[in-house]
ZAPANU-776592 format. One line per 5 residues: number of its first residue (from 1); their letters; for each residue x, y, z of C-alpha. Coordinates in pm, whole numbers, always signed. Example, Ala and Ser with C-alpha at 12.3 -4.5 7.8 and 13.67 -1.06 7.14 Angstrom:
BEGIN
1 = as = +1230 -450 +780; +1367 -106 +714
This chain:
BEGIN
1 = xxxxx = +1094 -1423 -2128; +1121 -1082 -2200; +1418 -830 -2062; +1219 -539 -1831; +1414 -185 -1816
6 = xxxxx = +1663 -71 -1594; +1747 -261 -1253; +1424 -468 -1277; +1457 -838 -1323; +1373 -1054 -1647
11 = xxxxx = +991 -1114 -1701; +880 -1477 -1731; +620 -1570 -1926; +295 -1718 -1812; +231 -2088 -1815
16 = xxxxx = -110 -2186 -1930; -393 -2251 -1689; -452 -2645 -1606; -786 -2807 -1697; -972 -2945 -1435
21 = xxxxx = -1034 -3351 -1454; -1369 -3423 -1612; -1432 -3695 -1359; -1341 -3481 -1035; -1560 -3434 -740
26 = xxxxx = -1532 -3179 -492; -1263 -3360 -281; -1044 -3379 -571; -1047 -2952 -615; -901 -2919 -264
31 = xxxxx = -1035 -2696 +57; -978 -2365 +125; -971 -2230 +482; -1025 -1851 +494; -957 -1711 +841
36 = xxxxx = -1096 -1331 +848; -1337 -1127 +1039; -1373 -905 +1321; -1614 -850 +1540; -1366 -667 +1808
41 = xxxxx = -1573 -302 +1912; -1604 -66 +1784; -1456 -205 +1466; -1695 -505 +1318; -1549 -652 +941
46 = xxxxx = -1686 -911 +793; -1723 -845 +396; -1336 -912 +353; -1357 -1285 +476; -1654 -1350 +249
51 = xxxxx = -1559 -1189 -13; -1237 -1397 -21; -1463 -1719 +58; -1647 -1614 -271; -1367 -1603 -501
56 = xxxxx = -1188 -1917 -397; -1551 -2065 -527; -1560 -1893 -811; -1221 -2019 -885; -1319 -2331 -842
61 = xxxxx = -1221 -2460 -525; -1410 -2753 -454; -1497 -2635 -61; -1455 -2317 +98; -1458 -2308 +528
66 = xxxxx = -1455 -1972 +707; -1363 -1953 +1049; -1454 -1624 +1157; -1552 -1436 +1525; -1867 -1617 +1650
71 = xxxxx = -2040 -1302 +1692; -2039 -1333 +1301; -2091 -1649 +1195; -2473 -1620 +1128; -2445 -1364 +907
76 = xxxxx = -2184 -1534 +735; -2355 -1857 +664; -2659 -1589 +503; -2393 -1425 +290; -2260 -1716 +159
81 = xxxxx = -2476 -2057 +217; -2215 -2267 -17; -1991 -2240 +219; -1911 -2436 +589; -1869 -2159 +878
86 = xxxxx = -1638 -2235 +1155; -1736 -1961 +1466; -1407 -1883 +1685; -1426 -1772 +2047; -1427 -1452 +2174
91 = xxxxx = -1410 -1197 +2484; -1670 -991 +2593; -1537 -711 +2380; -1582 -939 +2049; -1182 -994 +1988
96 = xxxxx = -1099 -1338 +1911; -948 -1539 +2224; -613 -1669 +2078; -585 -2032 +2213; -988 -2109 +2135
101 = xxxxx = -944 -1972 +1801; -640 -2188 +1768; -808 -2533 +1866; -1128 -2425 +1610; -859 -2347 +1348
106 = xxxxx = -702 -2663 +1401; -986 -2872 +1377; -1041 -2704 +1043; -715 -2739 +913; -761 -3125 +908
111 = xxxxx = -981 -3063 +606; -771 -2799 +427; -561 -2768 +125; -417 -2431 +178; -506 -2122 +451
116 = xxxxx = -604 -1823 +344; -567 -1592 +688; -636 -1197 +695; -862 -1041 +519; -1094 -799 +746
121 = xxxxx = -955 -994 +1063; -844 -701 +1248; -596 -566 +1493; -649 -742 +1812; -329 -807 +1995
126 = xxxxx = -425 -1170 +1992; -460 -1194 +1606; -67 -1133 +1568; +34 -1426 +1789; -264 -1654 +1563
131 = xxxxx = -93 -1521 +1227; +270 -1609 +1365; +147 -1975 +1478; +48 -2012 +1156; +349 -1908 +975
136 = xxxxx = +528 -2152 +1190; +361 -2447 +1119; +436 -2466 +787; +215 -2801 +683; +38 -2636 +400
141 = xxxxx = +27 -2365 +167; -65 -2031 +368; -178 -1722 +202; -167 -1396 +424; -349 -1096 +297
146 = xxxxx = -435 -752 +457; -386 -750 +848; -248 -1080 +840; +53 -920 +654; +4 -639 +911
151 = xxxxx = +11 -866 +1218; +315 -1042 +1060; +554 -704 +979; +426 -599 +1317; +619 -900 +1495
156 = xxxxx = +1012 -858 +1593; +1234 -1036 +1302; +893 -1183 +1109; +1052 -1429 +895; +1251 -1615 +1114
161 = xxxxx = +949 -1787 +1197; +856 -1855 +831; +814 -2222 +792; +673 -2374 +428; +501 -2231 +125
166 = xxxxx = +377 -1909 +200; +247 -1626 -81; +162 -1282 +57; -39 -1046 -125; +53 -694 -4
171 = xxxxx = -69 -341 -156; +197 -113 -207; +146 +55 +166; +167 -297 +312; +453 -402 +132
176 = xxxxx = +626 -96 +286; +576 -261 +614; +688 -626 +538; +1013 -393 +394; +1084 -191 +702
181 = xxxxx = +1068 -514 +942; +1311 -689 +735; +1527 -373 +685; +1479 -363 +363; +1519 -38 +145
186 = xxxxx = +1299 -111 -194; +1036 +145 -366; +677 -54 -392; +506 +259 -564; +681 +317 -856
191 = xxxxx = +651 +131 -1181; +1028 +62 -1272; +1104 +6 -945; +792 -238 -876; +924 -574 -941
196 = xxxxx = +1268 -562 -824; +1122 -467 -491; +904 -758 -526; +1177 -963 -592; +1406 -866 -320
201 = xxxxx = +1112 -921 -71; +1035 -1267 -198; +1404 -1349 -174; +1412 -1198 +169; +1098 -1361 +290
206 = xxxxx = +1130 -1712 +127; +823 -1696 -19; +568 -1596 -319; +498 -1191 -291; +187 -1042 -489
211 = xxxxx = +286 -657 -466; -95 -553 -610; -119 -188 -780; -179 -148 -1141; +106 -345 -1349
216 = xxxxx = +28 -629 -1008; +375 -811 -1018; +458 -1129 -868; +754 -1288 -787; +901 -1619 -642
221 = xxxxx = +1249 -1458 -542; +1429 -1640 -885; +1162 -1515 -1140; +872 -1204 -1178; +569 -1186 -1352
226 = xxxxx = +429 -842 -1443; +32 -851 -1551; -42 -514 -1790; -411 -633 -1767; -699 -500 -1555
231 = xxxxx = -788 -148 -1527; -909 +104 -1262; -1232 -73 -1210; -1065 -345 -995; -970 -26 -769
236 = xxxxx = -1262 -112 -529; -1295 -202 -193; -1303 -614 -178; -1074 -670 -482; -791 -767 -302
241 = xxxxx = -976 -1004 -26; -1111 -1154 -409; -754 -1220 -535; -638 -1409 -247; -904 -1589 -301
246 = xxxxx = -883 -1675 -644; -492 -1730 -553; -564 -1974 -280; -826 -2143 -490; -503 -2259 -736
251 = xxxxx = -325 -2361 -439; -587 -2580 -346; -645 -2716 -734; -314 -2763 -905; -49 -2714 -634
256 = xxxxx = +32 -3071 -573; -103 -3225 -882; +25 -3018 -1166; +438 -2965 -1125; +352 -2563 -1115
261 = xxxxx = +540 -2324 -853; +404 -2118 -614; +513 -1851 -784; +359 -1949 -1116; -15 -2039 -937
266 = xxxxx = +19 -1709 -802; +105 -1510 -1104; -211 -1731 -1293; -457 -1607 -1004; -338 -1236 -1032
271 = xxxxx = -409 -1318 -1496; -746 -1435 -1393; -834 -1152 -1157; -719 -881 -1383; -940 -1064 -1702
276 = xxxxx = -1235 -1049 -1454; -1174 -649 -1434; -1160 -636 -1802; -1436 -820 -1873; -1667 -629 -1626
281 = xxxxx = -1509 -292 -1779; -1607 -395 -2143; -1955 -430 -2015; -2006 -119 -1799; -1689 +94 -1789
286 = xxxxx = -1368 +121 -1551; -1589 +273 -1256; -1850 +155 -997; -1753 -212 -959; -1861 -406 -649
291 = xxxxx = -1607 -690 -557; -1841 -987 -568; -1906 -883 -926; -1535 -942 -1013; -1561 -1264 -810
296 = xxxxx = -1849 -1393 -1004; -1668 -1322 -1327; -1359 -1547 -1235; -1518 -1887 -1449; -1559 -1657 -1759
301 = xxxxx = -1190 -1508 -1701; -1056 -1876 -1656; -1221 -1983 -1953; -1088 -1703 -2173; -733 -1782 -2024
306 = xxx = -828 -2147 -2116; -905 -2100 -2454; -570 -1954 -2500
């Protein structure tokens, strides 16, 4: 553990990745459930919830389900076959019907490891009260990325709902929101000021923050983690959707089975995203990256990190 300048807290350093058993199947790597999508007009998403699905794969997650507006699920299934699609019920103007979408989700749940809810789901009133259900329930590891962390600073007093392990993955704008509805006054954007904002809002929240940017730091509320990998080819559209992926791909892995925090599976996913960046930028530069090309370079980035 290194000291980090000024007000900033201590950096811890990073445990080493777990192998995976030899004799596993894909039972024994866990389920992810990725919640995402929207098909509400005129705004139609669906490359966020796939994109996600596609890097808890590539991170070795032994099943990925996506439960995603049934206006959508075709083209899902085409744009990723490995996985099992899960359609949720909507009105006639394509937004997701909260108590439907709640008995689907359910049903999926009984399969999951960890939930993964947010990326390209939209801004439907009913997708706040289906993020805030799910921060109540609290039975397994939950994972809230993009408008799920909208949906969530968006509700009156947020975290006083906040039940179990939870790890949200904000950018620096969205962090700025999960800040101002806990009355919080931290500075997201700046470098030295980075992770003892992330800190404060993991302390705050109870939970595992991911405050992305370059220098991504992560922090359980008692420790931080700073990664100075990566580079400005992981600033594409999809990156982010990737990391939670990769981060609830851990979750689903080694949460249970290896003694490692939250915090620490966290801080391993945001290692093996960055390596990804840097090995795609050693082969063609630190510009024109497509996400799925960072997701299909997660095995090679956990292998590097296994290797030591």
């Amino acid at each position: 553990m290194t000291e980090s300048p000024g007000n900033s807290p201590p950096f811890s350093a990073l445990a080493p990745l777990p192998t995976r058993a030899t004799e596993g199947h894909k039972g024994t790597f866990g389920t992810v459930l990725v919640i995402g999508g929207c098909a509400h007009t005129p705004r139609k998403m669906l490359g966020g919830a796939m994109l996600a699905a596609r890097g808890a794969l590539r991170a070795g997650a032994g099943r990925v389900i996506v439960a995603v507006p049934e206006p959508l699920a075709h083209e899902a299934l085409l744009m990723l076959p490995e996985s099992v699609i899960v359609p949720l019920a909507v009105d006639g103007e394509g937004a997701l019907l909260a108590s439907e979408a709640a008995e689907s989700i359910d049903l999926a749940r009984r399969d999951a490891t960890v939930t993964l809810v947010g990326p390209a789901l939209g801004r439907a009133p009913s997708v706040e009260s289906m993020v805030m259900r799910l921060v109540s329930l609290g039975e397994m590891p939950l994972v809230l990325d993009a408008d799920a962390i909208r949906a969530f600073a968006a509700h009156r007093d947020p975290g006083r709902d906040l039940r179990g392990i939870a790890v949200f993955t904000p950018h620096p704008g969205e962090a700025r929101m999960l800040a101002d509805s806990l009355g919080l006054d931290v500075d997201c954007i700046e470098r030295a000021t980075r992770p003892a904002a992330a800190m404060t809002l993991a302390q705050r929240l109870g939970s595992v923050v991911v405050l992305k940017g370059a220098g991504t730091v992560t922090s359980d509320g008692l420790q931080a983690w700073r990664c100075d990998r990566g580079n400005a080819a992981l600033a594409t559209g999809g990156s982010g959707d990737v990391l939670a992926g990769v981060v609830s791909a851990l979750f689903a892995q080694f949460g249970a089975k290896h003694g490692l925090s939250a915090g620490t599976l966290a801080a391993l996913a945001v290692e093996a995203h960055a390596r990804a960046g840097d090995l795609w930028c050693a082969a063609h530069g630190d510009s024109g990256a497509l996400a799925h090309e960072i997701a299909d370079l997660i095995p090679d980035a956990m292998s590097e990190m296994r290797r030591g």
